[in-house]
Structures are given as C-alpha cells and as structure tokens.
Wavefront OBJ file of the C-alpha trace (Angstrom):
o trace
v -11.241 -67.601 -6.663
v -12.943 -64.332 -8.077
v -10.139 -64.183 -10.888
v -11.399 -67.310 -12.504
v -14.633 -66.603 -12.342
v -16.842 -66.859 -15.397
v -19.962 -65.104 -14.205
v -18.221 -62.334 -12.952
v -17.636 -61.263 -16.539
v -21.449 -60.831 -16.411
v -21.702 -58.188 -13.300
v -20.400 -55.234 -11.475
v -17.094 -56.850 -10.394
v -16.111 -57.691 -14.626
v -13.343 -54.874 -14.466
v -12.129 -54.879 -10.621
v -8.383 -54.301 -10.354
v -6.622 -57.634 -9.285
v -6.120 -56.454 -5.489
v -9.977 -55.772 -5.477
v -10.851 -59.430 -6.073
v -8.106 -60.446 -3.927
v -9.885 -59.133 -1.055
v -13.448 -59.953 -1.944
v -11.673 -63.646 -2.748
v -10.204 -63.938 0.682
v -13.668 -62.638 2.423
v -16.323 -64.599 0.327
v -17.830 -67.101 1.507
v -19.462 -69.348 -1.644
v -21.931 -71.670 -0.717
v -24.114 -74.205 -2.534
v -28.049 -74.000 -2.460
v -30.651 -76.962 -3.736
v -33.716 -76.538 -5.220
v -36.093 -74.712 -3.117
v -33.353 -73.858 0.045
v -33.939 -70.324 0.901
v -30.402 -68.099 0.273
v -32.205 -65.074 2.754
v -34.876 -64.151 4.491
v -37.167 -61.159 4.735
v -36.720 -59.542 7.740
v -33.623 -60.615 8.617
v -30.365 -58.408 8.852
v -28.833 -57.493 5.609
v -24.828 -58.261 6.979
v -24.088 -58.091 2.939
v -24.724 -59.133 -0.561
v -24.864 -62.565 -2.565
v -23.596 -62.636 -5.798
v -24.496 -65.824 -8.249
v -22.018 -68.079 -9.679
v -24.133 -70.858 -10.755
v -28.021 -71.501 -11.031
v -30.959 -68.788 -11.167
v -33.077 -67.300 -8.100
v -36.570 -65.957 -7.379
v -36.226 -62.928 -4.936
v -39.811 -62.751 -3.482
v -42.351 -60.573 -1.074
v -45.278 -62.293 1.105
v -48.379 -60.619 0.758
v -50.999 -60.251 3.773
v -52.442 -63.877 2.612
v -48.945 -65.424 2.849
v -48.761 -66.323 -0.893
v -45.792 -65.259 -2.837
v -44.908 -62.144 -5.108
v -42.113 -62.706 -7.253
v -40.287 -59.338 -7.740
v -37.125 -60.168 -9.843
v -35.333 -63.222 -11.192
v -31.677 -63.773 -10.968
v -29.145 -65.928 -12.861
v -25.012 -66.197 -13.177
v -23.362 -62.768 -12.367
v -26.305 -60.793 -11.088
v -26.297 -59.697 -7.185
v -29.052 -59.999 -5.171
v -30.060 -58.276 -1.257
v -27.469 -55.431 -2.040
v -29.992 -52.533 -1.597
v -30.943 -53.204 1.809
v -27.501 -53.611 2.422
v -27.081 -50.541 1.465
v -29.471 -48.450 3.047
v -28.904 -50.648 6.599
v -32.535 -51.877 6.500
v -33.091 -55.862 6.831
v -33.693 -57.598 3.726
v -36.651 -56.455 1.960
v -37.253 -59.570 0.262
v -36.127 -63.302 0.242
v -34.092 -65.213 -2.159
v -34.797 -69.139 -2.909
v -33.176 -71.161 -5.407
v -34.820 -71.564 -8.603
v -32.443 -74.921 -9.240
v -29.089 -75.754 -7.592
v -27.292 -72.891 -7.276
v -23.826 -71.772 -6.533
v -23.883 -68.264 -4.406
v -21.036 -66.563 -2.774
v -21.651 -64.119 -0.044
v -20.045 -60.913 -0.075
v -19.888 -59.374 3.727
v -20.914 -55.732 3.826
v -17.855 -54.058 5.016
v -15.578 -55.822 2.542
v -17.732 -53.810 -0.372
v -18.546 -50.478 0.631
v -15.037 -50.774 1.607
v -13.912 -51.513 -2.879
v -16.721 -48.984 -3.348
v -15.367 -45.982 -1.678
v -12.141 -46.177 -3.171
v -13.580 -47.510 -6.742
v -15.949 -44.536 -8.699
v -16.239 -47.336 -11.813
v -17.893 -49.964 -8.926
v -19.721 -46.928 -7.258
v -21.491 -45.806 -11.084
v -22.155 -49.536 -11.826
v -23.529 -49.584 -8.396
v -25.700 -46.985 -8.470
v -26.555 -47.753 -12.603
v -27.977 -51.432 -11.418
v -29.934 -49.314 -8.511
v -31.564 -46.902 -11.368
v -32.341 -49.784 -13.320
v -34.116 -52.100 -10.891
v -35.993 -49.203 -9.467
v -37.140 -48.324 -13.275
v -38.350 -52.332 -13.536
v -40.411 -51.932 -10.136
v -41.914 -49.147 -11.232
v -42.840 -50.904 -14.618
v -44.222 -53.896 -13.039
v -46.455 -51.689 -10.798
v -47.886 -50.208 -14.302
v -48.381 -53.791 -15.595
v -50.021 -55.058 -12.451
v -52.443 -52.120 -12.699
v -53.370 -51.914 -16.554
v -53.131 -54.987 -17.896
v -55.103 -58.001 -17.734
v -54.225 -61.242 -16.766
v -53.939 -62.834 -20.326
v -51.466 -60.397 -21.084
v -49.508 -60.123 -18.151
v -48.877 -63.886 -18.370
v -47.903 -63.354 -22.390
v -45.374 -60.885 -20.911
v -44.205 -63.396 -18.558
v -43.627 -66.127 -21.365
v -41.821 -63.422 -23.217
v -39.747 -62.091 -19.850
v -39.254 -65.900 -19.300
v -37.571 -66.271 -22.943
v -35.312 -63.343 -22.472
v -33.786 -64.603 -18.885
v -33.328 -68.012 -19.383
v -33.238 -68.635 -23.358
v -34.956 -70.785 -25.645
v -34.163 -73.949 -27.936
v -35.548 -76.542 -29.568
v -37.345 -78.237 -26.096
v -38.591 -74.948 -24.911
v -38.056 -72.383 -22.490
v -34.125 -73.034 -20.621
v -35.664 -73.385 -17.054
v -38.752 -76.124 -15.582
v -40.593 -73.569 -13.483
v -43.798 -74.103 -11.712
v -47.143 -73.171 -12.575
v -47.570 -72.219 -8.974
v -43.721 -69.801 -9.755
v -45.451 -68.387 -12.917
v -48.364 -67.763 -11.038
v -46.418 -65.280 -8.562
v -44.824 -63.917 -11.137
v -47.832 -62.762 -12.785
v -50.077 -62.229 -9.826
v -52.654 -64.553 -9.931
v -53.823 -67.873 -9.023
v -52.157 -71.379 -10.211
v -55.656 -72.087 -11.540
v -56.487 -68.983 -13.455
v -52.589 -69.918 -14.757
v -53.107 -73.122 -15.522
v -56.253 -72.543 -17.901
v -54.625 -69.923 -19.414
v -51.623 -71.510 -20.702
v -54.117 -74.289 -21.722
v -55.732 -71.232 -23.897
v -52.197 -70.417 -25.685
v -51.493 -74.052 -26.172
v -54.939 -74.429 -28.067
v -54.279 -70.668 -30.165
v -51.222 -72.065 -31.232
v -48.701 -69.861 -29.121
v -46.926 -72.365 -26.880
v -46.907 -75.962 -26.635
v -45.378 -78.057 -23.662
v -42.542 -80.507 -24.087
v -42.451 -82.979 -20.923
v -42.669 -79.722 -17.970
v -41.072 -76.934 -20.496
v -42.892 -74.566 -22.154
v -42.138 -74.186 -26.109
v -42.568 -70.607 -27.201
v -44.545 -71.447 -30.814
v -45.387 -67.692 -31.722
v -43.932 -65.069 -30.680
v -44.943 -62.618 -32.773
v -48.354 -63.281 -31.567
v -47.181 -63.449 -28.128
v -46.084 -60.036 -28.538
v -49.519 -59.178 -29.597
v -51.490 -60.641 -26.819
v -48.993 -59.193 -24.342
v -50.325 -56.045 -25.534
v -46.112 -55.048 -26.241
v -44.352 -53.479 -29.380
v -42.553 -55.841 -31.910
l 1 2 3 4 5 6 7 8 9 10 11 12 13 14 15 16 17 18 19 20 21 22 23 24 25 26 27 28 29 30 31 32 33 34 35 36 37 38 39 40 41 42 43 44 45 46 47 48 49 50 51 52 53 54 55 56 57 58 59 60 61 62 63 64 65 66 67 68 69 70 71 72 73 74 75 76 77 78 79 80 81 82 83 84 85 86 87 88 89 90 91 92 93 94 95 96 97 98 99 100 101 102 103 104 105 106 107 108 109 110 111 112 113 114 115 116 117 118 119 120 121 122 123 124 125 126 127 128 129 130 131 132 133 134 135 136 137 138 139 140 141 142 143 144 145 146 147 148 149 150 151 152 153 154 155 156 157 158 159 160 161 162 163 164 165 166 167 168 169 170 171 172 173 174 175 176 177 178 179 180 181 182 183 184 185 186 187 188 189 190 191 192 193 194 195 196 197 198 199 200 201 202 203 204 205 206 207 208 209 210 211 212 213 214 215 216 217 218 219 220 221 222 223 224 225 226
C-alpha cells in the first residue's frame, strides 16, 4: 500500500492527502524487475508512469549504431516515463533495471486525474519537469566541451552522489560497458581510462566496485568547482 511506503517519502507523492494514495493504491500495479529486464520500451505507448520502490534504473536512447545513451539514472522514490505521458507521445526512452528492482505502475488517467484537483502535485510536477530539462541541457554542454577524461571524472563523481560511497567503494556494481554509455564513449577507451585513475591514485577497485580514493582531485580532473 502507498501509505506504508518508504520511498514515497523521497518523491512527488511524500505529502498526498490519504484519499489520494487510496486511489493510486487501489490502481497500481507494482511489479518486480531482475537485473537487466527492460521496465519500457522506446516507442511504445506511454499508458502511464512507473514510480520506484526498490532498486535503481538506467533510462536510455539508441543511437543510429544501436549502442546505448544513458540519459538519467533512477533509484527509490524517483518516477520515470512521466513526460511522455504527459505530452501523449510514446516513450521517449527505455527503462532497464540496474539490479532487482521493485516498480509500481501508475496508469495515466488515475494521475492527471490527483493532478487536476492537487496544485501541490501539479508544482512538484512541473518543478521535477524544470529540473530534468535543466540536467539535459547540462549534459549536452558536457558532451560538447569536455573531454573524455573528464567527462568520465564527472561520472565517478555523479556515480558517488546517486548511489553513495563506503568503505568497499561506490554503492552500485555497474558495468564498464554502463559507464561507458553514460559517458559517451567506448568500453575500451573506458576501460584504459579508469586504469589511468587507478595508477594517479584517484580510484582503486575492490572485487567489481570502484573506490573513490581522491576526490578532491577528481574534482580537478573533472574540470568542476570544489
């Protein structure tokens, strides 16, 4: 049940009024997702949203060469597919599962319906909107100016921030191939150079995590602001 919820303390639905998650409750349909099992597809009808209860995603684009773009990452309480929802388009992107995940599926007509009648929703709504358009148009910048070597340093340091960080490393096993799309290059080209920041002294791997050594140096060789 929505009400019991943990994650939803961590998205748009934290303050709903009791009747409001009543009706999403009743209309949800939460379903679980392995490792790799594809939540949507691009292209197909967007009939609503997804919102995450457990696990993380990669929401991706194909380019002409049929290799992956990773666009945004997703983790407990975020929604995903909700702006071509929206706008009545198909789905934009697609959405696999980082890990085993927990999603529940949110049909359209059960929230525009809370929206309409719920301005706090609609602000948060359109908030979320303004932000993820503001993050696009950042990672269009990045893709442009920077180089490779400090796109993947901003990757390390995006990867840090999403998932956390403790004594074994980063808080997620992702693939070199999964960092690769993330930072728009090849595995190989990713591959050597985390090799590079393991030899400078800036990472180090523990079994398949990746142990943030310096971050203030990271920062640096991202080209970013401390």
């Amino acid at each position: 049940m929505c009400d019991s919820c943990e994650s939803r303390f961590d998205s748009i639905f934290a303050e709903l009024k009791p009747s409001d998650l009543d009706k999403i409750s009743q209309n949800k349909c939460g379903n679980i997702y392995k490792k790799d099992q594809i939540i949507f597809y691009e292209g197909h009808v967007a009939t609503g949203l997804y919102c995450i209860n457990k696990g993380r995603i990669k929401v991706y684009k194909m380019n002409h060469e049929g290799k992956q773009q990773i666009i945004r990452l997703a983790k407990e309480g975020d929604i995903i597919g909700y702006s071509s929802m929206i706008t009545g388009d198909a789905y934009s992107s697609s959405a696999e599962a980082l890990e085993d995940a927990l999603v529940c599926f949110i049909p359209k007509s059960v929230f525009l319906n809370i929206v309409e009648s719920n301005s706090d929703l609609f602000m948060k709504l359109i908030q979320l909107l303004s932000r993820d358009m503001k993050e696009t148009e950042n990672r269009f910048v990045t893709m442009a100016q920077n180089t490779v070597r400090e796109r993947l340093a901003e990757t390390l340091l995006m990867l840090k921030e999403f998932c956390g960080h403790d004594d074994f490393g980063l808080n997620i096993v992702m693939s070199r191939q999964d960092i690769a799309n993330i930072v728009g290059t090849s595995t190989e080209t990713t591959i050597r150079l985390l090799a590079d920041f393991k030899d400078e002294k800036l990472i180090d791997f523990i079994g398949k995590k990746i142990k943030i050594l310096n971050q203030r140096a990271l920062i640096k060789t991202a080209n970013l602001s401390d």
